[in-house]
C-alpha positions, 0 to 999 in steps of 0.5 A: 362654681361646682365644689360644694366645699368653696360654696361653703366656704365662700357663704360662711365668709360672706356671713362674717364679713356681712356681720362685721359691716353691719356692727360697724355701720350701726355703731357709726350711725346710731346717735349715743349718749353717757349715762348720768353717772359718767356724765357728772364725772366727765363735766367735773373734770372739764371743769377742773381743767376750765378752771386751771386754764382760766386761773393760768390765763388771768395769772400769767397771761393768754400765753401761759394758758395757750402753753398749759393747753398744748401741753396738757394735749400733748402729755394726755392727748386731750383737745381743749380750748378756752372761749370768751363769753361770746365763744371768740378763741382766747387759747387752744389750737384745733378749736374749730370743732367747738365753735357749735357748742360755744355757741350753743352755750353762749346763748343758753348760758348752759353747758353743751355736752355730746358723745361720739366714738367713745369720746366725751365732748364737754364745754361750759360756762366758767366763772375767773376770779376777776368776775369775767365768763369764759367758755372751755371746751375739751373732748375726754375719753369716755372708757370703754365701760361707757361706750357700752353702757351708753344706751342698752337700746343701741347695744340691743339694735347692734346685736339684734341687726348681727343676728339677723343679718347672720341669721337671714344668709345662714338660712338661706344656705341651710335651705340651699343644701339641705332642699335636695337632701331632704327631696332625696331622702323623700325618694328614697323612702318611697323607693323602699317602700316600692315605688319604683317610679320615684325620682329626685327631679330634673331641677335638681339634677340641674345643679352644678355641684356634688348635690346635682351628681349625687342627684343624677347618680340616684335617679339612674340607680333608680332607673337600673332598680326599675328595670331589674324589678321589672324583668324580675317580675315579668321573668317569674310571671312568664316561666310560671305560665310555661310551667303551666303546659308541661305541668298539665302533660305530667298529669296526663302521662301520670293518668296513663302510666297509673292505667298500664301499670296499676297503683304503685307507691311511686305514682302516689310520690309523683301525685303529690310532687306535681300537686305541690308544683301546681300549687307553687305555680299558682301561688307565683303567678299570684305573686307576680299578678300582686306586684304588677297590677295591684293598682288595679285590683278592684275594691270594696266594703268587706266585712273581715268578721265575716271572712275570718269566720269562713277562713276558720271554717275550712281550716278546721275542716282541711286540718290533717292533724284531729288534735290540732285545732284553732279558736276565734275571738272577734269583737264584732263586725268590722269593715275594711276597703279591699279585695275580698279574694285577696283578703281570703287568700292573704288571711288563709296563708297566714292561719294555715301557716301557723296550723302547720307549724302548731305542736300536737294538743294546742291551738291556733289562737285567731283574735280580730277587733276593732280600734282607733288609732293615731292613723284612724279607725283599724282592724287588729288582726292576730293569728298566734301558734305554739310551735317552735317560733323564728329566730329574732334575726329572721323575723322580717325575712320570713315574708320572702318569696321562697325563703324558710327558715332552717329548721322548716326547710322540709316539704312537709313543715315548710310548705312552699315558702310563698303564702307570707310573701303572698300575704304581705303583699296583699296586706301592703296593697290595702294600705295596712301592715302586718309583722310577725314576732315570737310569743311568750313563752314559745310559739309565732303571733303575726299581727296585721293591721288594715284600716277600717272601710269609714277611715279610707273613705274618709282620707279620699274625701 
């Protein structure tokens, strides 16, 4: 059965239809009886019609009686019968399924009373006016009101056996669609968060149906976002180590030039051009080292205070502007599980960044401490400028390769747009995050959050 339409159907179905047999079955087979207050009124009314028919048998003969009972059956569709004292038929037709119960009163000289389908069977022990005992039996409808009240214990099982039964199959077909879905759902946040290899599951992809499809169709997306990504990142990785020759003969054929010609103002603005391109090299070739073997980076305990302090260090000392300055607020030593290269190089882009973009006359504020989180002990990181901040919409896009943002699209306040791209991917591989938001009341904070060394460890062990 491949449409997923007629499963649904077919098992909404099967689960009314399993409910309705199981209410029939334990309304059938559950044993019942009438409350004490519909019994008394029950056992009058017997005995109301006992008493007639015996008056009318002694009166007028067994006759009488007989046609009193066939009429009182006809006009009220009620089954009654008059016995002798030793449960012999004295008038009534149908009295066969009485005889159990005459005899039962014959011998107790007590009244027999049962309840079935929401019919009232009643006989008793009457006394005529001419001193002989008589048996009457009849069958009286209880009313539905007694049907339901008959034993609240009953009315709780037959409920009880609905919900279960409804329940047990509404389960099952709730697991049997939403199991894919949530596997799905599982792959597809681990494709976003970067792990290509992520698929749904041969098993599923087995499936005759438009889960099984829609399976099949998201592990071959899969596959394509693999391959491209991949191509993607082996294409950058080799253009940059071409790029690499050329770069370095321009450098040469730049040297010679400078050796005929003299210093002239156009080989500076080619210094710098091929200085810039050297540096955007690098920083791809980092790029695409992060994206394909950072599995491999090797790791280890890393005092980040220790770090940040030299990072600081030769920020202030590299700035181009004297009256641009950046101040450090730590909290004291804290450790984290890494790379101690690519932490430097993730931190330095990020503070140089913001030394870039700060206002003349303000600083770069750099704050680190420790904390305990819900995922365990972190280290907060936050590096805040007063420059002129991102617009809200671009704040995620920021950590792109290459992208900036309009109004820093120049070389000279923009750099190469690679250092957050480079950042975050650093930060990702150590399992920490790091996001940028506007500060108050102008300026760029990113804040980056990395687990301590002790809670890495920790969760390994």
């Amino acid at each position: 059965m491949r449409s997923l339409f007629l499963k649904i159907f077919f098992w909404f179905w099967a689960t009314v239809i399993a409910t309705g047999v199981a209410l029939i079955l334990t309304f059938i087979l559950e044993p019942r009886g009438v409350p004490s207050r519909w019994h008394a009124t029950l056992t009058e009314t017997a005995r109301y019609s006992g008493t007639i028919t015996i008056e009318t048998a002694e009166r007028d003969g067994i006759g009488s009686a007989s046609a009193y009972l066939e009429r009182l059956a006809r006009d009220t569709q009620i089954t009654a019968c008059l016995f002798d004292s030793a449960g012999r038929v004295i008038a009534g037709t149908g009295c066969e399924g009485f005889l159990s119960m005459t005899s039962h009163v014959s011998a107790s000289k007590a009244s027999d009373f049962s309840m079935k389908y929401g019919i009232a069977r009643v006989a008793i022990m009457l006394t005529g006016q001419s001193g002989r005992d008589y048996i009457f039996a009849t069958e009286l409808p209880a009313g539905p009101r007694a049907a339901l009240g008959i034993n609240h214990a009953a009315l709780f099982l037959q409920w009880g056996v609905a919900l279960l039964v409804s329940g047990l199959i509404c389960s099952l077909l709730t697991r049997y669609l939403t199991a894919p879905i949530l596997r799905l759902q599982e792959m597809s946040q681990k494709l976003a968060a970067g792990d290509l290899s992520a698929r749904a599951g041969s098993e599923l992809a087995q499936r005759r149906d438009e889960i099984g499809d829609l399976v099949c169709d998201f592990n071959a997306m899969a596959s394509r976002i693999e391959e491209l990504i991949s191509r993607q990142r082996q294409l950058t990785s080799d253009v940059s180590h071409e790029l690499r020759s050329p770069l370095a003969r321009l450098n040469v054929a730049l040297d010679l030039a400078r050796g005929r010609k003299g210093n002239d103002p156009a080989f500076e603005q080619m210094e710098d051009d091929l200085r810039l391109l050297d540096e955007m090299i690098g920083r791809l070739l980092t790029i695409a080292k992060l994206d394909i073997s950072a599995p491999e980076v090797p790791m280890m305990d890393v005092d980040l205070a220790d770090l940040l302090s030299q990072i600081v260090r030769n920020a202030e000392f590299e700035s181009r502007e004297p009256n641009r300055g950046i101040s450090l607020t730590s909290s004291g030593q804290c450790v984290v599980w890494g790379s101690a290269e690519l932490l430097h190089s993730a931190i330095e882009n990020v503070v140089r960044n913001a030394v870039r973009h700060t206002e003349n006359g303000t600083s770069v504020e750099v704050r680190m401490q420790c904390e305990s989180l819900s995922s365990g002990p972190s280290v907060r990181l936050t590096v805040r400028d007063h420059g002129p901040g991102v617009p809200a919409s671009e704040l995620t896009n920021i950590f792109q390769p290459f992208y900036r943002v309009a109004a820093a699209r120049d070389r000279q306040s923009g750099g190469t747009g690679l250092g957050l791209a480079i950042a975050d991917r650093v930060i990702r591989i150590h399992g920490g995050t790091i996001r940028a938001e506007n500060a108050t009341p102008r300026g760029l904070s990113i804040e980056i959050v990395l687990p301590q060394s002790s809670a890495i460890r920790h969760s390994n062990a």
